[in-house]
C-alpha positions, 0 to 999 in steps of 0.5 A, a space after each residue: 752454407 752450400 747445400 745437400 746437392 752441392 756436397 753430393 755433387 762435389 763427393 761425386 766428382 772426388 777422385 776415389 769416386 770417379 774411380 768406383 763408377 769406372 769400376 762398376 761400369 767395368 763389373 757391368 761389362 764383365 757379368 754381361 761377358 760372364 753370362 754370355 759365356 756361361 749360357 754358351 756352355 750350357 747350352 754345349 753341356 746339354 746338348 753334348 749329354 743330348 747328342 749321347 744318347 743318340 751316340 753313346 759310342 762317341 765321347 764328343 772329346 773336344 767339347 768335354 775338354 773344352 767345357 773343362 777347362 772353361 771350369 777351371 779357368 772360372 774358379 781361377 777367375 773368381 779366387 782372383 777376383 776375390 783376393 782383389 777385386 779391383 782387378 776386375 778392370 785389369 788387362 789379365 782379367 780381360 784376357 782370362 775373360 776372352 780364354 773363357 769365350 774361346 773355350 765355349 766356342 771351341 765346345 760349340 764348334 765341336 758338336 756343330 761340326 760332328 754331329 752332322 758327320 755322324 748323321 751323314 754316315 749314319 744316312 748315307 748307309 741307308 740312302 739305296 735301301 730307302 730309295 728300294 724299299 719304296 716298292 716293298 711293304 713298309 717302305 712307306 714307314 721307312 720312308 717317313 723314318 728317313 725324312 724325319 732324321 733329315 730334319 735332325 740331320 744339321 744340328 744337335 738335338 736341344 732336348 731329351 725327348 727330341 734326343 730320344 726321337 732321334 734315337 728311336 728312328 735310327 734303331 728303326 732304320 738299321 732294323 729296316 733289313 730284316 724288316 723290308 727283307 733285303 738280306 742275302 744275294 737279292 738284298 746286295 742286288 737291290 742296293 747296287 741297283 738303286 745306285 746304279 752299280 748292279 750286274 745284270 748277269 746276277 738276275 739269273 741267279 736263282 735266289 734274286 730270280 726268285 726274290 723279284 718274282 716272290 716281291 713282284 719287283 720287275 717292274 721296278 727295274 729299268 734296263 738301259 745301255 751305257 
């Protein structure tokens, strides 16, 4: 009379059987695939609302496209899978599987490539002003402003409060202006000046003669022939 671990041993190698471990093995690969993907565009969900905060302008269209149809596409999935399981080891599942990783990469693809675009535009306004300012009062604060947005300057913010920040700092700056007083005639100087491109005949001029000697800003400039 074979024993218990004899009939287990047999019930194990019955085909049916061989054909449930292939298939749980299949359901291992596809929750570890699943959960990849939806931390992927969770994470672009988040930092899309994120990146919005600091932008609300902009509508980040290609992530929220992506994002959608990546929904949609999980609740085709999983009504397939419901009506029949055991295509969860089929090539159509595998393939809905692979659509599902490439719309959570195009989402990721989207804010990595554009929040840096933005930054750089927003920056780069304000690159002469900073390098001015730091002969005005206030430049000091300026400067610190500029530095800390540089940091953020690569990649999206990953939490509210550092979203905020950001915010926060670029309000700052584009008050800089009136705040550091680089308005008018003297302003538009300084900028061309700091990149080189000033007129020196505009130092004549009344109000930029006046502006540098009311700063005391002549010693920041350095006269030279081309």
């Amino acid at each position: 009379m074979p024993t218990l671990n004899e009939i287990t041993t047999r019930l194990k190698e019955l085909p049916e059987q061989k054909k449930l471990k292939a298939l749980n093995s299949h359901v291992q690969t596809l929750t570890t695939k699943l959960d990849e993907i939806h931390m992927k565009l969770s994470d672009s969900f988040n930092k899309r609302a994120f990146a919005q905060l600091v932008f609300p302008e902009e509508e980040f269209s290609t992530a929220v496209t992506a994002i959608k149809a990546a929904a949609r596409q999980a609740a085709k999935l999983k009504a397939s899978l419901v009506e029949k399981f055991s295509d969860v080891a089929n090539r159509a599942t595998e393939e809905k599987v692979i659509r599902l990783a490439d719309r959570a990469k195009n989402a990721q693809d989207d804010l990595a490539k554009s929040w840096p675009s933005l930054m750089q535009r927003q920056l780069k306004s304000y690159e002469a002003i900073a390098e001015v300012a730091a002969n005005l009062p206030g430049g000091t604060a300026l400067a610190a402003v500029m530095q800390r947005l540089r940091q953020h300057a690569d990649k999206p913010p990953a939490t509210q409060q550092m979203a905020e920040s950001i915010g926060n700092d670029l309000t700052s700056l584009r008050k800089s202006i009136d705040t550091l007083g680089l308005k008018g005639e003297a302003g538009k100087f300084l900028i061309k000046a700091a990149k080189g491109l000033a007129d020196p005949r505009d130092l004549f001029k009344d109000e930029i003669k006046n502006y540098f000697d009311e700063k005391d800003l002549w010693h920041v400039l350095a006269v030279k022939i081309k």
